[in-house]
C-alpha positions as CSV (number, residue, x, y, z in Angstrom):
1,X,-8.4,0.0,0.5
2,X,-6.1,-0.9,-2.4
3,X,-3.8,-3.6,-2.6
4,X,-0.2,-3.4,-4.3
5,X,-0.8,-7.1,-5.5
6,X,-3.7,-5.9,-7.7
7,X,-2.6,-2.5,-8.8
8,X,-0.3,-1.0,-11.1
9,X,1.3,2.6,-12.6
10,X,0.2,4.5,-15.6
11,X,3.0,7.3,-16.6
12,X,1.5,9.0,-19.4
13,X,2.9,11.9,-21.5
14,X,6.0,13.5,-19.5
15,X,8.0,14.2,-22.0
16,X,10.0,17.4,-21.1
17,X,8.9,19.1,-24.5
18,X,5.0,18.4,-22.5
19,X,5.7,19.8,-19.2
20,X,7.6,22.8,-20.0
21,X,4.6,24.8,-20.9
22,X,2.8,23.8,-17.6
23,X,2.4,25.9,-14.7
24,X,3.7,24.4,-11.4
25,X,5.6,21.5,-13.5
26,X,8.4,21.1,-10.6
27,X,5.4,20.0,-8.2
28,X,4.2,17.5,-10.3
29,X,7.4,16.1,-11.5
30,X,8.2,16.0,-7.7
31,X,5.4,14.2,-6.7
32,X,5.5,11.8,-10.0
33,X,9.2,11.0,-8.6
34,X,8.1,10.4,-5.2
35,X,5.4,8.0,-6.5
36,X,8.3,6.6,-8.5
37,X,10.3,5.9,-5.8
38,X,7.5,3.9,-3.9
39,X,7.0,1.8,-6.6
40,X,9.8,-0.2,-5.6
41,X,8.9,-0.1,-2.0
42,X,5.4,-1.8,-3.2
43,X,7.2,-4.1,-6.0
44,X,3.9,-2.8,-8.7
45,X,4.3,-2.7,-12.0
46,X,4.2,0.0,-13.9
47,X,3.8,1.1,-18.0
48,X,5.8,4.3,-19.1
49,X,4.2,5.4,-22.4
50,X,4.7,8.8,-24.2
51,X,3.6,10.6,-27.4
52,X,5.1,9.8,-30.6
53,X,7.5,13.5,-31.8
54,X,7.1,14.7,-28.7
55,X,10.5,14.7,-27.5
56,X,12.0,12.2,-24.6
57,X,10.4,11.3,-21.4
58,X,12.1,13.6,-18.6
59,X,15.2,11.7,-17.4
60,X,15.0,13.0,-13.7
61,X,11.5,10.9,-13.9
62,X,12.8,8.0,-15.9
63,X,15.7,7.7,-13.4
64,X,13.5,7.7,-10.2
65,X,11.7,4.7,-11.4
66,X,13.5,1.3,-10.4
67,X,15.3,-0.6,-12.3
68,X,13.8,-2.6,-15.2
69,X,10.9,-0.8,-15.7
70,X,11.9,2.3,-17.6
71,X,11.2,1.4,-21.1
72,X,9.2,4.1,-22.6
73,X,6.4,2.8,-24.8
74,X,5.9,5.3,-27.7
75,X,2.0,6.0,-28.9
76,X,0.2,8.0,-31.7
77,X,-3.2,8.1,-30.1
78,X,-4.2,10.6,-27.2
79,X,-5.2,7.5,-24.7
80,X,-3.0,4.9,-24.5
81,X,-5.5,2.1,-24.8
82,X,-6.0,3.0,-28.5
83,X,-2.4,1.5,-29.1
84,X,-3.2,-2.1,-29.6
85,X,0.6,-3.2,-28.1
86,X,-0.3,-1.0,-24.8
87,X,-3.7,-2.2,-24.6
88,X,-2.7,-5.8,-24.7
89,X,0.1,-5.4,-22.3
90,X,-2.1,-3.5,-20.1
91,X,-4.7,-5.8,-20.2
92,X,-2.7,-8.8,-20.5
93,X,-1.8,-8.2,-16.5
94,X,-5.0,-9.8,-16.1
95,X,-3.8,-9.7,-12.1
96,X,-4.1,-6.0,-12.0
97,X,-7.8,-4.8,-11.2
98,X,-6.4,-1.1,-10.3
99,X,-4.9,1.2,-12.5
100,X,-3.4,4.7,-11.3
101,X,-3.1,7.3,-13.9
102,X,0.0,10.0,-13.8
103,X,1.3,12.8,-16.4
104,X,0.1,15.4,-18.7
105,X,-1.9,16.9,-20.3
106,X,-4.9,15.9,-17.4
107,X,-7.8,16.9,-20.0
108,X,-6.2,15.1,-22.9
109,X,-4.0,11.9,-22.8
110,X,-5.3,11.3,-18.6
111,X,-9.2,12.0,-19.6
112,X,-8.9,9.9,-22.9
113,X,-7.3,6.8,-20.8
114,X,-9.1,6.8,-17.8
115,X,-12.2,6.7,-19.7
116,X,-10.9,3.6,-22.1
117,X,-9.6,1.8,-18.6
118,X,-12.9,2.3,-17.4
119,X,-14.6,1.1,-20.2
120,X,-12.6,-2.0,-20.2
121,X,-14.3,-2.2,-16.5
122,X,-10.9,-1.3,-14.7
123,X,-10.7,0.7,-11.0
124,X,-8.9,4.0,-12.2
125,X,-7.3,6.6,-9.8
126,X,-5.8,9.8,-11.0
127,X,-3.6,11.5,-8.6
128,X,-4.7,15.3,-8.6
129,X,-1.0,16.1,-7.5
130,X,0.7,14.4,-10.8
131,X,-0.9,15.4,-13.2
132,X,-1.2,18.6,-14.9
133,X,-3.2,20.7,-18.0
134,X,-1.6,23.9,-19.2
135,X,-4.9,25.9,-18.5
136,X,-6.3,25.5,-14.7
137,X,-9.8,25.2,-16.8
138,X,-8.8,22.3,-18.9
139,X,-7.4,21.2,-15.3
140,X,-10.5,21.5,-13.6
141,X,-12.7,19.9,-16.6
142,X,-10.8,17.3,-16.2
143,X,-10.9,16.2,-12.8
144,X,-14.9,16.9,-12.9
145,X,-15.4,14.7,-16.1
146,X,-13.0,12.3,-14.4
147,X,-15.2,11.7,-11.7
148,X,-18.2,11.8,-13.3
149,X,-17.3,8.4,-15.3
150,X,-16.5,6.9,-12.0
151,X,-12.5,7.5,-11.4
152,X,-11.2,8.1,-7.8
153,X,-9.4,11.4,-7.3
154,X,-6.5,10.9,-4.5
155,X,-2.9,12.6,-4.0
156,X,0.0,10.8,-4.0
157,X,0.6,10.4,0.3
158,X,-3.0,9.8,0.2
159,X,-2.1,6.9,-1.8
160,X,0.8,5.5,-0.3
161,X,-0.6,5.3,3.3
162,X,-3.7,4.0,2.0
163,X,-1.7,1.0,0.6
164,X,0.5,0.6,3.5
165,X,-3.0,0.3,5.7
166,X,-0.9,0.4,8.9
167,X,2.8,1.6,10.6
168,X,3.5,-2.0,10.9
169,X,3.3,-2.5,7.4
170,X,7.2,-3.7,5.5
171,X,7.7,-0.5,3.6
172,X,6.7,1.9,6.3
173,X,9.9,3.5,6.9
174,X,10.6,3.6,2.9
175,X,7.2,5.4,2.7
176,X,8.2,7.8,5.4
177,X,11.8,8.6,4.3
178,X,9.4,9.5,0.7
179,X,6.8,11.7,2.4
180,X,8.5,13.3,5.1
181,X,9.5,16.9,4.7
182,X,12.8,17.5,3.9
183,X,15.1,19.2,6.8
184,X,16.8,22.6,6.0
């Protein structure tokens, strides 16, 4: 089991310019909002960081994400530990044991990071259902490789429930008003 205390967010790459070209985009923005959402519920930090000329981050995403913690670091390099100002701020929450790694593209930026958070003997979980390649091979590659170095593969109500260990858990109701299918 996870604790919020010790974990934190990793939005990588969801710049609108990124995700346009992805198939089933709307899902994973969806799900990237939801997890958004419960990040406020959980009161975890989290690092927004995008590629450098490639457009802005999608505002619907931005705007799900509470207050104060929208500032968009921009990068160069494909994983965001190769920034030195990302690393350091990443590593500087010396509290945080637990990374979780959301965006696009899976096989690129989310491969390249996981592997650097890992290396820097970090827990790492990727979210199958928030991130994203533009080819279901790089897709698939990714997740494989992903786990092969280590990094747990989970979903994003996987997640949440997993941290809220129990219905008497605080954010319970928060986490259910998130994950409960919407009525028509």
């Amino acid at each position: 089991m996870y604790e919020a205390s010790t974990t934190g967010v990793l939005l990588l790459d969801l710049q609108e310019e990124l995700l346009r070209p992805i198939e089933g985009n709307c899902q994973v923005r969806k799900n990237i909002e939801k997890l958004a959402k419960a990040l406020e519920t959980f009161d975890m930090p989290v690092v927004v960081s995008a590629q450098e000329g490639s457009g802005e981050v999608d505002s619907r995403i931005l705007k799900s994400l509470p207050e104060g913690r929208r500032s968009v670091h921009m990068r160069h390099a494909f994983s965001a530990l190769q920034d030195s100002k990302l690393s350091e701020l990443i590593f500087g929450m010396e509290q945080i044991e637990t990374w979780i790694v959301v965006g696009v593209e899976a096989h690129i930026g989310i491969w390249q990071t996981a592997l650097d958070l890992t290396l820097g003997e970090k827990e790492v979980i990727v979210l199958n259902d928030c991130i994203a390649s533009r080819s279901i091979y790089d897709y698939s590659t990714a997740i494989a490789e992903l786990r092969d170095i280590g990094v747990r593969i989970s979903s994003v109500e996987m997640l949440l429930f997993e941290l809220l260990g129990t219905r008497e858990a605080p954010q319970y109701e928060s986490v259910i008003a998130l994950t409960k299918p919407a009525v028509i």
